[in-house]
N, C-alpha and C positions, 0 to 999 in steps of 0.2 A: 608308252602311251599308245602309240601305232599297234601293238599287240594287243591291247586291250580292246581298242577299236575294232580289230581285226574279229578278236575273239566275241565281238558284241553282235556285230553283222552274221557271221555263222551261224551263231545263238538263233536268233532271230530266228532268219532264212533256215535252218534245220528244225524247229518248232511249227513254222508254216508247213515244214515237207511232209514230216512225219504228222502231223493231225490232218493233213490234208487227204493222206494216204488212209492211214487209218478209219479217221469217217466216212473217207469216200467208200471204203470196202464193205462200212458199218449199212449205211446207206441204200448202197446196190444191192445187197443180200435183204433188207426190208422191200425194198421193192421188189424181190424176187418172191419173196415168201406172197407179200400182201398182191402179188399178180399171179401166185401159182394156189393158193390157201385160204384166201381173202382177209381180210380183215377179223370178221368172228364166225368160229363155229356154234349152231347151235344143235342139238342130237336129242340125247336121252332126257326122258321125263321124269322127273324127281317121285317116288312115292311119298315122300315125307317133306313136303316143301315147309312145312315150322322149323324142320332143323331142329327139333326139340321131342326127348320124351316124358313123361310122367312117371313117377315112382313111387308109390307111397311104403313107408319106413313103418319099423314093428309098432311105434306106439299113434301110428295112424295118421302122420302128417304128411302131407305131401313135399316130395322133392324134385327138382327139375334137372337136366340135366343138357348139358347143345352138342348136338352132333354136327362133326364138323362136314365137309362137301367131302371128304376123301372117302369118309365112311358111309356117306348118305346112300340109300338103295334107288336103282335108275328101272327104269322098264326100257326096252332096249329102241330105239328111233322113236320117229314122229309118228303119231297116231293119225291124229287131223291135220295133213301138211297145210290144205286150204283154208284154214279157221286161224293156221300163225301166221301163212301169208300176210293174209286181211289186217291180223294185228301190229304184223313187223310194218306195212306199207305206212300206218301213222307215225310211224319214229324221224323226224324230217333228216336227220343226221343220216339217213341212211340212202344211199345209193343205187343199191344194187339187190338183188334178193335171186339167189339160186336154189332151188330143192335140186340135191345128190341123192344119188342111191347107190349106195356101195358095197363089194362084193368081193367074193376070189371067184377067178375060174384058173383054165388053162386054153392058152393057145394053140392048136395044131395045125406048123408047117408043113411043107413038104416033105421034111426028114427028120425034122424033130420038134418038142413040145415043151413049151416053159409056161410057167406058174404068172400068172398076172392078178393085180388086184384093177379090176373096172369100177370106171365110176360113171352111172346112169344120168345122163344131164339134158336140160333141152338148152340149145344152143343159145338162141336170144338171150334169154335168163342169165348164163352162164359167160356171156362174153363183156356182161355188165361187171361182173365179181372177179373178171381173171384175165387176163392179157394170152389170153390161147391165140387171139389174133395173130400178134406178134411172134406166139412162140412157134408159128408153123413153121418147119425149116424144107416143108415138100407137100406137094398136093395143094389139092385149093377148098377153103374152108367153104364154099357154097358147096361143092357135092355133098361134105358130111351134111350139111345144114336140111338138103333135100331131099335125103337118100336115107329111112328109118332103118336099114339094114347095113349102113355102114361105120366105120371106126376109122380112129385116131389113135394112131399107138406112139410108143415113146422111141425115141432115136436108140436106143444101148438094145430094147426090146425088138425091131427092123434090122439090128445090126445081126442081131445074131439066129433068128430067122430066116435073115436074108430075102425081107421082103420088102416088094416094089409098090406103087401106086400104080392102084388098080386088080393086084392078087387079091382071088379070094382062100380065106381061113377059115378057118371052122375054131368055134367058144367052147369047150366044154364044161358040164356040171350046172350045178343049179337043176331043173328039171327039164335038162335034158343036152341037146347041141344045137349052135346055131353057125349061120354059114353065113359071115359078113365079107366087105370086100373092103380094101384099105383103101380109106379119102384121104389119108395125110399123116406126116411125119411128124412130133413137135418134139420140139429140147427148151425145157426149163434150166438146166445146167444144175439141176439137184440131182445127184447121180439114182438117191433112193426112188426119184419120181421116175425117170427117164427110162428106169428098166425094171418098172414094175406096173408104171398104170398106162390105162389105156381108155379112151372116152367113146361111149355109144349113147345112143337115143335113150329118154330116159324112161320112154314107153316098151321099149326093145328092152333095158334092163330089167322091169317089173316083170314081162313076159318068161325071160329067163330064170330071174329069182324067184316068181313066184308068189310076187308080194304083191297086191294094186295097190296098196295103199299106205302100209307101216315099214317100216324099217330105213327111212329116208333121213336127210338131217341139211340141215339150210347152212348156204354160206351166205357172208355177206360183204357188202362195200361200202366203207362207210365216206364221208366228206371229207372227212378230217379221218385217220389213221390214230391219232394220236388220242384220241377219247375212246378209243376200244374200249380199258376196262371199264371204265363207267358206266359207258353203253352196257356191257358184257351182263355188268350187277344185274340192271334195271330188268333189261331182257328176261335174268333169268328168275329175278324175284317177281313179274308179273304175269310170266306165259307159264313158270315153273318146267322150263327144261335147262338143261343144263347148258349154258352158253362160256364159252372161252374165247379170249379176245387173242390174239396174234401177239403180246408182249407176253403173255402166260406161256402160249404155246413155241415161242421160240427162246424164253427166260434162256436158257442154257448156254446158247449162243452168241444172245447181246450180252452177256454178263462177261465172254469170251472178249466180244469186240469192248466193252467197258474197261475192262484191265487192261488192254493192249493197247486203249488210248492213254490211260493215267501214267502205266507204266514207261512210254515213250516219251510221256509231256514232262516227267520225274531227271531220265537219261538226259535227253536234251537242255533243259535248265540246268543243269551242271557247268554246260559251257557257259551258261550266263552268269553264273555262282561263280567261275573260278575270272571271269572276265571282268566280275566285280570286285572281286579281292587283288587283281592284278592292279587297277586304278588306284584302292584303297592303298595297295602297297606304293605304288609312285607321290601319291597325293602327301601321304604321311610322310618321306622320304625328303618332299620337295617344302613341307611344311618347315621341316628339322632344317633344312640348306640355307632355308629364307627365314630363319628366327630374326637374324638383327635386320632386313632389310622390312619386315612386318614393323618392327620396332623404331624403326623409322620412321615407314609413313605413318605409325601407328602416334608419333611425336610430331608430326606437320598438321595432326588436324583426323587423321581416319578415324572410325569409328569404329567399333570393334563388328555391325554386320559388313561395314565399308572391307576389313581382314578379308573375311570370310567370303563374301562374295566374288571376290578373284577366282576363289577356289572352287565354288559353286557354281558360277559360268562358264570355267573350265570344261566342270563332269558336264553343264547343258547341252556344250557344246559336241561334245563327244556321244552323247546321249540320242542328243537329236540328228547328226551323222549315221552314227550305228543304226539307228530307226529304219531311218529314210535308204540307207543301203540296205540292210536286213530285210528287208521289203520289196524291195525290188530283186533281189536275187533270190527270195524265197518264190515272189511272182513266176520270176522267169523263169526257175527249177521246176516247180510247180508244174508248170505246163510243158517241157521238156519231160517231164518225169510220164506225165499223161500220155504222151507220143509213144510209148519204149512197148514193144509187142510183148504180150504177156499171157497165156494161156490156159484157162481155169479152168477146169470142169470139177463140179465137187458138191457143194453150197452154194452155190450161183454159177453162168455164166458169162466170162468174158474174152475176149480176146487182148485184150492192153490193160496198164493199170488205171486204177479209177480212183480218181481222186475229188474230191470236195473245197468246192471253192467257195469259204465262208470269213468273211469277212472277219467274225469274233475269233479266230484261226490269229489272225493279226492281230488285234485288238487284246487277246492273252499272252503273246507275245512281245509286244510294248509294254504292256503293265507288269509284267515279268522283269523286265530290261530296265525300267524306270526305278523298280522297287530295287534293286539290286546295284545300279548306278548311283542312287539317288543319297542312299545308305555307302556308300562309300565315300561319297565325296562330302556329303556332311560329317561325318565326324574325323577328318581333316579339319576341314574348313572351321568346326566347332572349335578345335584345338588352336587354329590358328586365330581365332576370334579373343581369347580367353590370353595370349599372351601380353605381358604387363611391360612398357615400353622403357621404362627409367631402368628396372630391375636388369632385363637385357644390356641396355646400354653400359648400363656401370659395370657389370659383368666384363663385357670385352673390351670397355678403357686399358 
C-alpha cells in the first residue's frame, strides 16, 4: 500500500512538471512570436474577393465554382495604406496598428557584406505591435526614434560585422546606397530574425525602395491574442486583403508544442495506471484474506455498502494523501525546476527553463489520480459487498 502511495504522489508531482515545462515553453514562444510578428498580418489585396467563378456549360447553364485563398490571385501590398488605417482604427479588439515596409538589401562593413531583409517602420506605431523595447540588448531606443537615418540591426547580423553603437554602414540596392549609423542592437532569440532583419525609418525605407506609397503591409495587436482568426476572417472579408492571424502563421510549431504536451501527459499517467492497479492488486488480495471476517460482520448487522465502505475509505484515504503530497512536490519541483540555467537561442529566447504555473496543471492531475484510484478500490470493495455471510460461514465450519 506504501508503494502505491508512493507511486500516486510521483504521478501527480511528474504531471505537474512536465505540463508545467511544456506549456511554459508553449507559452514563451507565443509571446515571442506575438512581441516579434504581432498578432495579425495584413498585405496583399485580393483580385477576386467572391472567391468564386462563373461557367457556363455546352447546353447553356451556368455553373459556379469556389476558389479556395491558396489559389486566389493577390496584387502585391497595400495600395491605400491611410484608407485601412482609418478602417482597422474601428475594430475595438485591436490595439495596436503598424504599416511595415519590407525589403532585401545588403549591408556593407568594413570588410565585408551580408544580405539582410529590412523592415521600414515608424517607431511609435511599431512599439505598440512589438516588444522591440525590450528586445534592445545595446543602444538606446530614443536615438533610432530621432535620428531618420538611423538603424537597428539584429544581434548574429553586429556579431558578424563586428559592429558597434554608433558605426556608420552603408544599405545597398533598391535605388541606390544609403549611409546609416547603428542606434542599437536587438535579439528576439528567433535565430531566422536575429541575423537577417534589421529596422529603419519607414520614410527612409520608401526613399530607398522607391515606393511612397504601395508595397507596405500592416501589423497588428490585438487585446486578446486569442481571437486572431476571427478577427483575421472579418478583416479580410471586409477591407479584401489578405489577413493572417499569428495561429495560422505559426500552425507548425504549436502543433509541435500540442503533441509534446499530450504525449508527456500520456508517459506520465502511466505512473498513475500502474499506481492504480498496484492498490487494485492489494485491495483484491485483502478482500480474499478477510472473506470470513466480512462474513462476520456481515452476520452482526452490516450491510453490504457497510462491507464495502471499509474498503473505499481505505482508497480515500490514500487518494486524498497521494493528492495532497503530489502537489506539493510537484509545487516545489516546479519551482526548483524554474531556477536551473538553461540557455536557448533558436525559437525564442531564454536563459532558464520556463515553466507555467496553471492551476488546471493540478486539477488534471487529481482527476487523473481519482479516476484511476477510485476504479480500483471500487471493484474490491464491489466484490467484497456481494459476499453471502451463512454460505462463508458454513464453508469453514
Amino acid at each position: 500500500m506504501a508503494m502505491s502511495l508512493i507511486g500516486i504522489v510521483l504521478g501527480i508531482a511528474f504531471f505537474v512538471i512536465t505540463q508545467a515545462q511544456t506549456s511554459g515553453f508553449e507559452a514563451f514562444f507565443i509571446r515571442t512570436i506575438l512581441g516579434t510578428n504581432g498578432a495579425i498580418k495584413i498585405s496583399d489585396r485580393f483580385q477576386d474577393m467572391d472567391g468564386t467563378v462563373s461557367k457556363v456549360s455546352k447546353d447553356g447553364n451556368f455553373q459556379f465554382f469556389f476558389r479556395s485563398r491558396e489559389e486566389a490571385q493577390y496584387t502585391e501590398g497595400i495600395r491605400f495604406p491611410d484608407e485601412i488605417r482609418n478602417a482597422l482604427a474601428s475594430y475595438q479588439d485591436i490595439t495596436g496598428i503598424s504599416e511595415v515596409l519590407e525589403g532585401t538589401a545588403e549591408l556593407a562593413g568594413s570588410s565585408r557584406s551580408f544580405p539582410v531583409i529590412f523592415q521600414g517602420i515608424r517607431y511609435h506605431d511599431h512599439s505598440q505591435v512589438s516588444e522591440l523595447n525590450n528586445q534592445l540588448i545595446a543602444g538606446a531606443i530614443v536615438d533610432f526614434a530621432k535620428d531618420p537615418m538611423s538603424i537597428l540591426v539584429g544581434n548574429r547580423i553586429a556579431e558578424r560585422l563586428m559592429l558597434k553603437i554608433g558605426d556608420r554602414i552603408v544599405m545597398k540596392g533598391g535605388t541606390g546606397t544609403l549611409q546609416l549609423r547603428i542606434a542599437g542592437v536587438f535579439e528576439t532569440g528567433v535565430s531566422q530574425i536575429d541575423k537577417k532583419r534589421i529596422y529603419i525609418h519607414l520614410s527612409t525605407a520608401r526613399q530607398f525602395k522607391g515606393e511612397r506609397f504601395a508595397g507596405s503591409f500592416f501589423q497588428l495587436a490585438l487585446d486578446n491574442p486569442d481571437k486572431a482568426p476571427e478577427l483575421a476572417a472579418q478583416i479580410q472579408y471586409h477591407l479584401g486583403h489578405r489577413s493572417v492571424s499569428w495561429q495560422e502563421r505559426e500552425k507548425v510549431w504549436l502543433d509541435v508544442f500540442k503533441a509534446l504536451r499530450i504525449s508527456s501527459a500520456i508517459t506520465v499517467s502511466s505512473i498513475l495506471l500502474l499506481s492504480g492497479l498496484g492498490i487494485f492488486n492489494v485491495f483484491a488480495i485483502m478482500v480474499i484474506e478477510k472473506t470470513r471476517d466480512i462474513a462476520i460482520l456481515r452476520s452482526m448487522g452490516f450491510s453490504r455498502f457497510d462491507a464495502s465502505a471499509v474498503f473505499l475509505w481505505q482508497g480515500l484515504i490514500i487518494l486524498f494523501l497521494g493528492v495532497l503530497l503530489g502537489s506539493f512536490f510537484g509545487f516545489l519541483s516546479t519551482y526548483f525546476i524554474s531556477e536551473i540555467p538553461l540557455r536557448i537561442r533558436g525559437i525564442f529566447s531564454t536563459d532558464s527553463f520556463v515553466v507555467n504555473w496553471d492551476v488546471f496543471h493540478y486539477l488534471w492531475a487529481i482527476s487523473l489520480a481519482s479516476v484511476f484510484v477510485v476504479i480500483a478500490t471500487w471493484v474490491p470493495a464491489r466484490r467484497a459487498g456481494k459476499i453471502q455471510p451463512a454460505k462463508i460461514i458454513r464453508e469453514t465450519l
